[in-house]
C-alpha positions in Angstrom: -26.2 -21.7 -9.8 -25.7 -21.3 -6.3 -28.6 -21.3 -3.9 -29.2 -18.8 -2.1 -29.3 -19.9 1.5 -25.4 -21.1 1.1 -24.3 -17.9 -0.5 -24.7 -15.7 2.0 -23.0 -17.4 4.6 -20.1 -18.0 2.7 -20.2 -14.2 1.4 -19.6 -13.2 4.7 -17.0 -15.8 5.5 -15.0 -15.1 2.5 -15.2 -11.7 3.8 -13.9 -12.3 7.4 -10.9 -14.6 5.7 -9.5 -12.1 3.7 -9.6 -9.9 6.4 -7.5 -12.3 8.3 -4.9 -12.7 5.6 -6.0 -15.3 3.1 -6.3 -14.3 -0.4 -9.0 -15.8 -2.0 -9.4 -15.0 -5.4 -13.0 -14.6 -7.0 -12.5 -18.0 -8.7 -11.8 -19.6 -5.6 -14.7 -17.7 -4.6 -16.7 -19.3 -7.1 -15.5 -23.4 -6.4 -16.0 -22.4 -2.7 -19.7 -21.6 -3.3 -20.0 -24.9 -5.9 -18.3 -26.8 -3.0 -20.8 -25.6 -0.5 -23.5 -26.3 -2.9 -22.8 -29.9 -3.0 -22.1 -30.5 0.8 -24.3 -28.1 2.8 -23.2 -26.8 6.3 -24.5 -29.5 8.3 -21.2 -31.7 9.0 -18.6 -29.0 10.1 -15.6 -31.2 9.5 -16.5 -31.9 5.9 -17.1 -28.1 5.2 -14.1 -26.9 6.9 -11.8 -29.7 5.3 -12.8 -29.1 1.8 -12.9 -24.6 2.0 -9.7 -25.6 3.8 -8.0 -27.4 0.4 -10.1 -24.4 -1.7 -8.6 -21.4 0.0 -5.5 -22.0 2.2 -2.4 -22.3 0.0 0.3 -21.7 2.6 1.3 -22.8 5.9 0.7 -19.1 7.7 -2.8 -19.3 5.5 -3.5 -22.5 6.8 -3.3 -21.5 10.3 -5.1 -18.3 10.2 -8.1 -20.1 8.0 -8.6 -22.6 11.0 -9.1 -19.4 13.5 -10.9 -18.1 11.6 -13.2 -21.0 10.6 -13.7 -21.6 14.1 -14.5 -18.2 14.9 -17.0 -18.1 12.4 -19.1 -21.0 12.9 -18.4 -21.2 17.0 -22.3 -21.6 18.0 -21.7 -22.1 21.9 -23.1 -19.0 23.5 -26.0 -20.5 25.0 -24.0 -23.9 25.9 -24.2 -24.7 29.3 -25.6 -28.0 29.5 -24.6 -31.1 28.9 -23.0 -32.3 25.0 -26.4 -33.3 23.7 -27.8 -29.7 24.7 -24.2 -28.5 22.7 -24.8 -30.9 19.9 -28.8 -29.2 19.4 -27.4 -25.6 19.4 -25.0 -26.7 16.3 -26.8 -25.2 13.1 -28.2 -26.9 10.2 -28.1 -25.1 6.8 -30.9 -23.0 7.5 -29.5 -21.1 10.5 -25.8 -20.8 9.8 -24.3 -17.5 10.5 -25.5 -14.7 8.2 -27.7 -17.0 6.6 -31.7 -15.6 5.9 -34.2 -13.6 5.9 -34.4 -10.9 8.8 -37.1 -10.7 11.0 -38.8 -7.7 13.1 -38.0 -7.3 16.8 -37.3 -11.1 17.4 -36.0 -12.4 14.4 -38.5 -14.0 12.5 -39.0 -16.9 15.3 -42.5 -17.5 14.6 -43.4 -14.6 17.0 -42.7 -16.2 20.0 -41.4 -13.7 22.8 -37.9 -13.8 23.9 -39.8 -13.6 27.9 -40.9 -17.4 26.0 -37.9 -18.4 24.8 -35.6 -17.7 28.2 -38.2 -20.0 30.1 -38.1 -22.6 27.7 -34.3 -22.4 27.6 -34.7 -22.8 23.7 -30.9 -22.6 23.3 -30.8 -23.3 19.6 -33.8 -20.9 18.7 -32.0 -18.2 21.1 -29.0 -18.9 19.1 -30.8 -18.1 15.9 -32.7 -15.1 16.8 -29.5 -13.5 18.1 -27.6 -14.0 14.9 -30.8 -12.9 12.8 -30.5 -9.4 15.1 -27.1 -9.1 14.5 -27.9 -9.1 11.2 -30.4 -6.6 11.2 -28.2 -4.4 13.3 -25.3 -4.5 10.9 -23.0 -6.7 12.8 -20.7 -7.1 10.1 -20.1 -3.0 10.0 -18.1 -3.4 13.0 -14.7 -2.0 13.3 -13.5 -0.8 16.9 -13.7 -2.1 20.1 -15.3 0.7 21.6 -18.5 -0.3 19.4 -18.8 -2.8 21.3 -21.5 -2.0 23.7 -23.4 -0.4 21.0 -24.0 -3.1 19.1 -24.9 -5.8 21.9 -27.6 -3.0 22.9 -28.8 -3.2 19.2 -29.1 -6.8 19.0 -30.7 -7.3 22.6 -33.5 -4.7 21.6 -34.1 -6.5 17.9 -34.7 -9.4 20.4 -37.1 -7.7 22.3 -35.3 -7.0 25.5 -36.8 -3.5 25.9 -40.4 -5.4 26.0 -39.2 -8.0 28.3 -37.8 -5.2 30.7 -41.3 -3.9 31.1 -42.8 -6.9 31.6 -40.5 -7.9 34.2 -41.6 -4.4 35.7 -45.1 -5.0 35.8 -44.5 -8.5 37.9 -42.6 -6.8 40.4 -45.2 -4.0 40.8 -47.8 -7.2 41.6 -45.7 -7.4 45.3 -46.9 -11.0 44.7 -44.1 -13.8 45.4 -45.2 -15.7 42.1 -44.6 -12.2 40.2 -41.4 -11.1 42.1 -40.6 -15.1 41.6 -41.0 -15.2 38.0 -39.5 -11.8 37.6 -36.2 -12.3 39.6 -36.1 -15.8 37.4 -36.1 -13.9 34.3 -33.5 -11.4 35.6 -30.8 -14.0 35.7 -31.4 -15.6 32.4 -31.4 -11.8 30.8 -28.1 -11.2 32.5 -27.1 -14.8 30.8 -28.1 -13.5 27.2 -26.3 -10.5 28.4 -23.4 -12.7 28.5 -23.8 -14.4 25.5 -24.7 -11.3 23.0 -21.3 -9.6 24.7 -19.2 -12.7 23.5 -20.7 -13.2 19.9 -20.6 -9.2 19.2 -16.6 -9.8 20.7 -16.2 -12.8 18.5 -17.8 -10.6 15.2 -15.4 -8.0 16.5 -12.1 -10.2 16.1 -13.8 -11.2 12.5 -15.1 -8.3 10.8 -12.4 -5.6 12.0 -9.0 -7.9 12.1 -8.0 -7.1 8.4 -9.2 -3.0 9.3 -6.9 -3.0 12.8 -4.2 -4.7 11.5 -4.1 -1.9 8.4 -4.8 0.7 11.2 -1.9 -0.7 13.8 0.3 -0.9 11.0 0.0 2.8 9.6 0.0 3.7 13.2 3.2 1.6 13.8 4.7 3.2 10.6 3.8 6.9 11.4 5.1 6.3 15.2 8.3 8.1 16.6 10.9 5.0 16.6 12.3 6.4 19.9 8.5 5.5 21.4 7.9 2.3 20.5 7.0 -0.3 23.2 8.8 -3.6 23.4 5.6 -5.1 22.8 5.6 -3.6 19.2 8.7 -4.3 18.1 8.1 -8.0 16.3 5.6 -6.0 14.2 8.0 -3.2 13.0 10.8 -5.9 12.0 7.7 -7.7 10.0 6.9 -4.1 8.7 9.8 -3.3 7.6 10.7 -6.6 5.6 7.2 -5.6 4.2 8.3 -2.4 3.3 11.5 -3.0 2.0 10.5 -6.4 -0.2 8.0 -3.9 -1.4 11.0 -1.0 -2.9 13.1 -4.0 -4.0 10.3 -4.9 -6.3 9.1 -1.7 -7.4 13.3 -0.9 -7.9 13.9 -4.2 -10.3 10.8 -3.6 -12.1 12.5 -0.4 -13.1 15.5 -1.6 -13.8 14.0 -4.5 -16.3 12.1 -1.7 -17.7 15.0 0.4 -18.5 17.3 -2.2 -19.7 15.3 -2.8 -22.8 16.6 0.3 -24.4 15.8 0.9 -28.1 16.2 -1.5 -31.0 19.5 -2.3 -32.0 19.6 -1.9 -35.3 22.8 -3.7 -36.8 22.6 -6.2 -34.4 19.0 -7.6 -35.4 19.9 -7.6 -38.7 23.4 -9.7 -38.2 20.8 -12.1 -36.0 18.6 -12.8 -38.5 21.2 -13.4 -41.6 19.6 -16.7 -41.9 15.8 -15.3 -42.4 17.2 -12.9 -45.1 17.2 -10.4 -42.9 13.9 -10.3 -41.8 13.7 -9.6 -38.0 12.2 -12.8 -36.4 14.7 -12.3 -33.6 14.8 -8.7 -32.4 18.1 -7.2 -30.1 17.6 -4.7 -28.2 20.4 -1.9 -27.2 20.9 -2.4 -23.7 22.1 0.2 -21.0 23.8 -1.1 -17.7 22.0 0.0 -14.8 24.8 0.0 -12.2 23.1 -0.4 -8.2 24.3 2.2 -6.0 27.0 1.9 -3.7 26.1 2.3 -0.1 28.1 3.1 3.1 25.7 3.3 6.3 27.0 5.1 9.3 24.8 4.5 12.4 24.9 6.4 15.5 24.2 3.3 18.2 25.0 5.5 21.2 21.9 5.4 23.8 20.0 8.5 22.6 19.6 7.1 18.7 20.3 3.4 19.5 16.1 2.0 18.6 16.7 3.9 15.1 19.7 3.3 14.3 18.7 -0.8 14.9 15.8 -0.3 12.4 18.2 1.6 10.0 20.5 -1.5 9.8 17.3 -3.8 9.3 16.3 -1.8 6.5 19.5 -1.6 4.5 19.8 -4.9 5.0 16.2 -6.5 3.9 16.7 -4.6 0.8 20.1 -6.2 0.0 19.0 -7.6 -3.4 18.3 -3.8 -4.3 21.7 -2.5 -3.5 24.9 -3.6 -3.6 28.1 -2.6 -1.9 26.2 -2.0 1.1 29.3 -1.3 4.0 27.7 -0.6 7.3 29.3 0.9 10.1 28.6 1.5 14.1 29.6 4.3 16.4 29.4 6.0 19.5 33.2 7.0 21.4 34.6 5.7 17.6 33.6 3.7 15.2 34.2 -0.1 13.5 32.5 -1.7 11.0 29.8 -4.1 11.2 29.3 -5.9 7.6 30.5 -8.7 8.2 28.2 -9.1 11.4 25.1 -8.4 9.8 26.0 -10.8 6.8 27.1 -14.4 8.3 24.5 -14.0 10.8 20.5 -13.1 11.7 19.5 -10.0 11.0 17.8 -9.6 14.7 21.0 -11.4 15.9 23.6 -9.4 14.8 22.0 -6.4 15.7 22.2 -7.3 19.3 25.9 -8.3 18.8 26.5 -4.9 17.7 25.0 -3.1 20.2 26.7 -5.4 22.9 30.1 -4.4 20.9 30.0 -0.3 20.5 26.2 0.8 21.6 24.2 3.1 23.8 27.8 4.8 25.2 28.6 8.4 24.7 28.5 9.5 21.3 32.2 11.5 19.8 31.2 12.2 16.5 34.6 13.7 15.7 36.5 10.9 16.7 34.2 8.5 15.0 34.7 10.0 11.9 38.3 10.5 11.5 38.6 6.4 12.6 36.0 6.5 9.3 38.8 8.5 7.1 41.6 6.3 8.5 40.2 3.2 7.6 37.9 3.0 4.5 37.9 6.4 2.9 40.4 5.4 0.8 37.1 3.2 -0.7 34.7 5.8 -1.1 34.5 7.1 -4.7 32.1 9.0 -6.6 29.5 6.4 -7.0 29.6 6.0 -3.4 26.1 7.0 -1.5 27.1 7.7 2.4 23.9 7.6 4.7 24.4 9.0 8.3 22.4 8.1 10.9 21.9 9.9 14.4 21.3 13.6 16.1 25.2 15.0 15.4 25.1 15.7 19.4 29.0 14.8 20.0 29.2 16.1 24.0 30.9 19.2 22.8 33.7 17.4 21.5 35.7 18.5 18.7 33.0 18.0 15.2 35.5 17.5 12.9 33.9 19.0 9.9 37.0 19.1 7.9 36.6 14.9 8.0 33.1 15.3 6.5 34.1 18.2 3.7 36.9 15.7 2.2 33.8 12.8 2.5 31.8 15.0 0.8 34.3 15.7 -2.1 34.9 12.3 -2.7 31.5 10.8 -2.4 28.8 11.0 -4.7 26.0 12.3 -1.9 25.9 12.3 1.7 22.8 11.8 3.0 21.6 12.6 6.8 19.0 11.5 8.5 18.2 12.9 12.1 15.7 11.2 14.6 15.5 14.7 16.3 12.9 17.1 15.6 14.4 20.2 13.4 13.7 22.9 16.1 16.4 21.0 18.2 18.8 21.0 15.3 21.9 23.3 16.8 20.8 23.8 20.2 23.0 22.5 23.4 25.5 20.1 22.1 23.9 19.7 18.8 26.5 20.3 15.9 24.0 19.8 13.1 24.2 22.7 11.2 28.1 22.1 11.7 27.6 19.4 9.1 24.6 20.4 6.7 26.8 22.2 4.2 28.7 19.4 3.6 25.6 17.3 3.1 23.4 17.0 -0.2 20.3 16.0 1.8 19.5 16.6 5.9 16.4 15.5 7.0 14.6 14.3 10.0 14.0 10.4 10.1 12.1 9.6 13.0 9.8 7.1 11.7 9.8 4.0 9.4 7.6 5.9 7.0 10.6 8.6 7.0 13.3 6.2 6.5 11.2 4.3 3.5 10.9 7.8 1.7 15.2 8.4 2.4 15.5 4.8 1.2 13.6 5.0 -1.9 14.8 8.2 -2.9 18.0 6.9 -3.1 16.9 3.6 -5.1 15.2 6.1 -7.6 17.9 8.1 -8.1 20.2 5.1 -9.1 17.4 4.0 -11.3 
């Protein structure tokens, strides 16, 4: 059985790791707090090399369970001295983080005033008390930054700064120098735990709310308008949307595994298990070929669209083992195709080829699509998928709908997604409800979460 002084701790780091990524399973849970059991808290490099062979399994696990290990045990808010002063504050077993029974006002510490334990300069018992307020104040409840403030105020009155404050009042109101002495001495080191609280309820902060702001960025990131993202953001959304994509891929094959099983076949079984006398040992089952669909992507890449027609390509892309076929295409002034780009090299790469080849010019829908009919209609059929991509604003050139009425007799769908918001459908140079007739599905796709819906529609469709 595990003790109760080492659970607790551990809870709560457990806790902060799977918040950072790690996933720890409740039996590794389990040989975590049996390992803790055995070797105790006091030698930090044992404890953080054997959780470290317990719960990190991969290379990116491995490095966010050293941040976070450090993190969690840090104890250095009151160092300032010299290393032995450092080497005092380190905790033994009995006041690692989380770790026992709460307190009233100061933390349990015997009862000794935190006026007391500033003029000692008691780093390790200041150390202790803060954590044990924290505690009390629900440290580990934090989730946003601007809580911040709030809960260093919390913890700094559990310690008994409110008490302090008034004493420090009274000496001043003496007007005696040993009073305003002793006072102003007691200022600084309260602006010093000031300090110190600020850092560990920061420090809780990265802990406690990284898994909750990372889920919070990312449905953020997801529900954003692609045409506002920051550059800053934009190595998330590429990590979001292999995410996203691995994540239809897989719900797309379980489908189709599901759906090839089919119903018993019958004469087959029977003819398998001649040598049994017939009895089914083996069993065949009548299967039904599942055939992916057949995708042609045309991306607008002129300047207006050019951010979401970039993730588009990504997209179709990532979720290559879904679909097969896939034949993507660029345009602006005309229109080439870009398959070959995106398949012999990066995906992040050839993306920036592309757009270096055809991109962000002025967009000719017209001519773009009759280059379209001129080279590879001939190799759309009716098991062909066509997804267009971008606002059908052409510069009043000439919209060629008659290109997209023979597309849409010979496809099996055309699909259109438009990053512009539907009240700005057909106004200025927009020719969109030029091409809707033609089109089995027009929607607006102005976010990843719209193009994952379009994208998985399509997947369960051919399913």
């Amino acid at each position: 059985m595990m003790s109760a002084p080492a659970s607790e701790p551990l809870r709560r780091f457990l806790q902060v790791a799977r918040g950072a990524g790690l996933r720890v399973s409740a039996a590794e849970g389990i040989d975590a707090a049996r390992a803790v059991d055995l070797i105790g808290y006091a030698d930090r490099t044992i404890l953080k090399d054997t959780l470290g062979l317990l719960l990190a399994k991969t290379p990116d696990e491995k490095a966010a369970y050293e941040e976070v290990f450090d993190l969690y045990f840090k104890r250095d808010e009151f160092a300032g001295g010299n290393a032995d002063d450092r080497e005092e504050s380190e905790p033994n077993e009995a006041s690692s983080p989380s770790n026992g029974e709460g307190g009233d006002g100061m933390g349990g510490q015997g009862g000794q005033s935190l006026g007391s334990l500033l003029s000692a300069d008691d780093r390790a018992t200041l150390a202790t008390a803060m954590e044990q307020a924290a505690r009390e104040a629900g440290i580990e409840n934090i989730r946003f930054f601007t809580q911040k403030n709030l809960y260093a105020r919390r913890i700094l009155d559990r310690m008994g700064l409110r008490a302090l404050e008034r004493d420090m009042e009274a000496m001043r109101q003496t007007g005696t120098p040993e009073g305003l002495g002793r006072a102003e001495f007691l200022e600084g080191k309260v602006d010093q735990l000031r300090d110190a609280v600020r850092d560990f309820v920061e420090r809780n902060l990265i802990l406690y709310a990284k898994g909750e702001t990372e889920k919070f960025r990312e449905e953020l990131l997801k529900s954003a308008r692609l045409s506002n993202l920051e550059r800053r953001d934009l190595d998330r959304m590429r990590i979001l949307v292999r995410q996203m994509a691995k994540k239809l891929a897989a719900r797309y094959a379980k489908t189709r595994r599901r759906r090839l099983r089919g119903q018993l076949d019958t004469r087959r079984t029977l003819r398998r298990n001649m040598g049994w006398g017939g009895i089914p040992f083996i069993t065949v089952w009548k299967q039904k070929r599942i055939e992916k669909p057949r995708v042609m992507v045309l991306c607008d890449v002129s300047g207006s669209v050019a951010a979401m027609a970039q993730f588009l390509l990504m997209f179709m892309y990532s979720i290559n083992e879904a679909l097969s076929d896939i034949r993507s295409f660029a345009f602006a002034g005309s229109l080439i195709e870009v398959s070959d780009i995106l398949e012999k090299e990066p995906v992040e790469q050839a993306i920036t080829k592309i757009m270096s080849l055809i991109g962000f010019g002025s967009s000719n829908y017209g001519n773009s699509f009759a280059d379209f009919e001129d080279g590879w209609m001939k190799h759309v059929t009716n098991k062909t998928t066509v997804i267009i991509l971008g606002d059908a604003r052409g510069n009043r050139t000439d919209p060629r709908t008659d290109v997209i009425g023979r597309l849409s007799q010979r496809s099996k769908r055309i699909i259109w997604l438009n990053p512009e918001y539907r009240s700005a459908w057909g106004t200025g140079d927009s020719d969109m409800y030029r091409y809707a007739p033609f089109c089995n599905l027009v929607t607006v796709c102005s976010t990843l979460r719209h193009l994952e819906r379009a994208i998985s529609d399509i997947l369960e469709d051919a399913a």
